[in-house]
C-alpha positions in Angstrom: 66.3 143.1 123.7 62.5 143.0 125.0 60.9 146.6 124.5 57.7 147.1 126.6 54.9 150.4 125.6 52.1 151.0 128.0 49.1 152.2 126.6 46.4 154.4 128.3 42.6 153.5 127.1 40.3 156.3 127.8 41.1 158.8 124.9 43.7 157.4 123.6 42.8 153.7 122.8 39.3 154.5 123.1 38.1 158.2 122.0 35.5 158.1 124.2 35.3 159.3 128.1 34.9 156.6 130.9 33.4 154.7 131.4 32.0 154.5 127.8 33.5 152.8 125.5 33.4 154.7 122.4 34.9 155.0 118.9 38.2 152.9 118.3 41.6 155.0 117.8 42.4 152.2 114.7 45.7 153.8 113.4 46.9 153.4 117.0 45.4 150.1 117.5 47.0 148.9 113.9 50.5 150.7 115.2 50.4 148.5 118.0 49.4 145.4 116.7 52.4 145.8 114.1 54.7 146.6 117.0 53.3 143.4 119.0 54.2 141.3 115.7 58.2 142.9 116.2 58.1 141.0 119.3 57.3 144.5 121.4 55.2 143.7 124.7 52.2 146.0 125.3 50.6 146.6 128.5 47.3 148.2 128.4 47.7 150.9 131.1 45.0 152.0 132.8 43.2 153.3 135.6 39.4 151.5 134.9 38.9 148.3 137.0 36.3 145.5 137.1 33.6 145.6 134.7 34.9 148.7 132.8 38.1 147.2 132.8 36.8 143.8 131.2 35.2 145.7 128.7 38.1 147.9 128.1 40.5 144.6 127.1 37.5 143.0 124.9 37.4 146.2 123.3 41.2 146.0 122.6 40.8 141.6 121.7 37.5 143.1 119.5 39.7 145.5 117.5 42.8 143.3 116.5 45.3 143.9 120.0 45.4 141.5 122.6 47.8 143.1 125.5 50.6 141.0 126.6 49.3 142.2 130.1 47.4 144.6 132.0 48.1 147.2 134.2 50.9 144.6 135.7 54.6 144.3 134.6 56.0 142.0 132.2 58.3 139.0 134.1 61.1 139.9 132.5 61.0 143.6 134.2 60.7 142.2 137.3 63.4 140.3 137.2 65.5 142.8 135.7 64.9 145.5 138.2 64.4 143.1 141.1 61.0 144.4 142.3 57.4 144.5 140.8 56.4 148.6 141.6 53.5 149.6 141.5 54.5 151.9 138.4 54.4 150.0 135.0 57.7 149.6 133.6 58.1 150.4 129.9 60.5 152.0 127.3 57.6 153.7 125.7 54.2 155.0 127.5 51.2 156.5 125.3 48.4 158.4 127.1 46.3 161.6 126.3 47.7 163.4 129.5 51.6 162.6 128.8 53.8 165.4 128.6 58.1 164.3 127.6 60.2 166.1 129.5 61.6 168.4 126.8 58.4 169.7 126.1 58.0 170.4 130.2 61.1 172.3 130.1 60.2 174.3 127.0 57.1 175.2 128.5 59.4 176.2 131.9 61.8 178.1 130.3 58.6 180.1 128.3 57.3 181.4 131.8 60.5 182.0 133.1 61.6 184.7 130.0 57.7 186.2 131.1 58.0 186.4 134.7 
């Protein structure tokens, strides 16, 4: 079964803001790099393009991870699901900004009992 993770850079990879390139997040990087070895693919997910993006995937290559692809879906998702969106397919995405659903709905239901 192929499991795919997207993984944001800025502040999550990379502690840093863009479009520096700063301190390296290396318990996530050495998470990844064992889930890479269990056959998971991991697309590096992010929003930086030319130059900052080149340096963003050496800085991943530089620090143990190469990505199986970036900001692009795997073949295999494609072909499962008929179309390449424009939205990275994955069973697992890690960025700074993400929010799971449960959580959302926690935080709903807490406004609603103050309202």
């Amino acid at each position: 079964m192929l499991r795919i993770l997207a993984v944001d850079f800025d502040k999550t990879l990379s502690f840093s803001n863009y479009p520096d390139v700063g301190d390296p997040n290396t318990s996530l990087f050495q998470r990844l790099i064992n889930l890479q070895r269990k056959r998971w693919v991991i697309i590096l997910w992010t929003c930086r393009c030319g130059e900052p993006l080149k340096e963003a995937v050496k800085f991943c290559i530089d620090n143990g991870l190469t990505p199986d692809y970036v900001n692009e879906n795997a073949p295999e998702a494609v072909t499962e699901y008929g179309s390449d969106s424009r939205k990275v397919y994955a069973d697992l995405y890690i960025d700074d900004k993400c929010c799971g659903v449960k959580s959302v709905e926690r935080r709903l239901r807490r406004r609603r009992r103050r309202v």
